[in-house]
C-alpha angles and dihedrals in degrees: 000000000000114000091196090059102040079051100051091043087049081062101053093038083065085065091048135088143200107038087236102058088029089062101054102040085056085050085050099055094037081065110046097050085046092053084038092047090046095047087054112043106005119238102038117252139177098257093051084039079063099044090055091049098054084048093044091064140233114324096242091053095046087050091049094051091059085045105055111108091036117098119203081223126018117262083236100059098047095094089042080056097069095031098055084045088056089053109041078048092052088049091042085044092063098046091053090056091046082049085061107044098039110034101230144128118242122210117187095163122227090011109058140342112202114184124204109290130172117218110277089046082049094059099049087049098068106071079047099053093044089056096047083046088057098039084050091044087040085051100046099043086042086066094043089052089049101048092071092223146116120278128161107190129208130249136188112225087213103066127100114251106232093176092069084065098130119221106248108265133244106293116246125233085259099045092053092049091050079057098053096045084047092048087046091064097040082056096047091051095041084057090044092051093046085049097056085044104053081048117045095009081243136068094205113088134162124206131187097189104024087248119074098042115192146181114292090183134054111264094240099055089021089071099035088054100048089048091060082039096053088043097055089054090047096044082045098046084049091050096059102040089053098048078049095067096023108128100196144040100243082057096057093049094040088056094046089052097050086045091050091044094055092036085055095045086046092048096043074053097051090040084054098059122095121249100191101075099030120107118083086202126056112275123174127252102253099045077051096059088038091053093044095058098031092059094043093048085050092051094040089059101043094054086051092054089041091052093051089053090042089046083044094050094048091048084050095056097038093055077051099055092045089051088060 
């Protein structure tokens, strides 16, 4: 037995798969560098064992050689990819919501298991449960590519096509100008809240003569506020400037999910803040009570919006990905 050659086939059996096919591609190349090692120098040795090797190529090619032809998942079941993940989310979608209202743990065994989560866990969980819908749909579809055989999958004429999402298009000279401008006042008001808040270690004031401004918040939650708040603009203002020079499309998606990503983890933190010992200055009750679920009802909103961009701009690079 030559050690040099069990090594180097080792090392092209990591990039096979299916012990069956592995094992005679590996008897298929065995015998090729032997009958080439012998053509050259005779008895086979382990110098012209290494010759033929080095001259063989790298492992991963040899193995891709052997692989091309063969897609991880079918041509034909791409579409069906994105459109089975739109589903099972949707589906997903609807227990996590029942999780909410009513407080309760779902078991769909072995589909999902949704424990009980309050909102802002909820919304974290999103970006989470698509991916683990597309890993389960990719699986899935992985096995029924690999059987070889015929398979004619259902589809609901009602559901929504994810996968017809179109990339967003090459900005026009107007369109990158409406960003910049954009990205201009984000900027202004980033440098106006730093500057209250270098000031005053709060960007919330209140004023009755437009004169003497003071804290409307408590110092505590006043600073801890106004810094989430600062960091949205900035992680806005970035965000722009950036999808002003991005070259290319898989830049632009890859910017709005990072900047969902940080807006939903600033709002589950905001969401998270108590409202009943808050102002630093006398409301009444009752505007109290008005604030309190106005501006719960505005960040729970916008973190559903957000989570549908966030949930868009994933499908996006992954249809990208899959392209490639």
């Amino acid at each position: 037995m030559h050690k040099n050659l069990e090594i180097y086939l080792e090392e092209i059996s990591h990039f096979l798969s299916g012990r069956g096919e592995r094992e005679e591609i590996l008897s298929e190349i065995r015998s090729h560098i032997l009958e080439k090692a012998e053509q050259e120098s005779g008895p086979v040795t382990d110098a012209s064992l290494e010759k033929v090797i080095a001259a063989y190529g790298k492992p991963r090619l040899v193995a891709e050689k052997y692989l091309e032809g063969r897609p991880v998942i079918a041509p034909a079941f791409k579409r069906l990819l994105f459109r089975y993940t739109t589903l099972l989310f949707a589906i997903h979608l609807t227990f996590i919501v029942f999780a909410v209202i009513f407080k309760k743990s779902f078991i769909v065994f072995p589909f999902l298991f949704i424990p009980r989560v309050g909102i802002v866990e909820a919304i974290m969980y999103l970006p989470a449960a698509f991916l683990t819908d597309f890993g389960i749909v990719a699986l899935v579809l992985y096995f029924i590519t690999q059987s070889g055989r015929e398979f004619k999958l259902p589809w609901p004429k009602f559901a929504l096509d994810l996968d017809e999402m179109k990339a967003p298009s090459a900005k026009s000279l107007a369109a990158k100008i409406a960003t910049m401008v954009g990205a201009g006042i984000m900027l202004a008001m980033t440098g106006v809240a730093v500057k209250l808040f270098i000031k005053f270690q709060t960007i919330f004031l209140v004023s009755y003569n437009l004169e003497n401004f003071r804290p409307l918040l408590l110092p505590k939650p006043g600073r801890l506020i106004s810094l989430i708040v600062i960091v949205m603009l900035a992680a806005g203002t970035i965000s722009l400037f950036i999808k002003v020079f991005a070259l290319s499309r898989r830049l632009t998606c890859w910017v709005d999910a990072i900047a969902d990503s940080v807006a939903l983890v600033l709002i589950g933190l905001l969401l998270r803040q108590q409202y009943t010992n808050l102002f630093a200055v006398d409301i009444p009750q009752k505007l109290l009570t008005w604030f309190h679920f106005t501006l719960t009802f505005t960040l729970l909103f916008a973190a559903l919006i957000i989570a549908i961009d966030l949930v868009r701009n994933l499908v996006r690079l992954g249809r990208k990905r899959l392209a490639e």
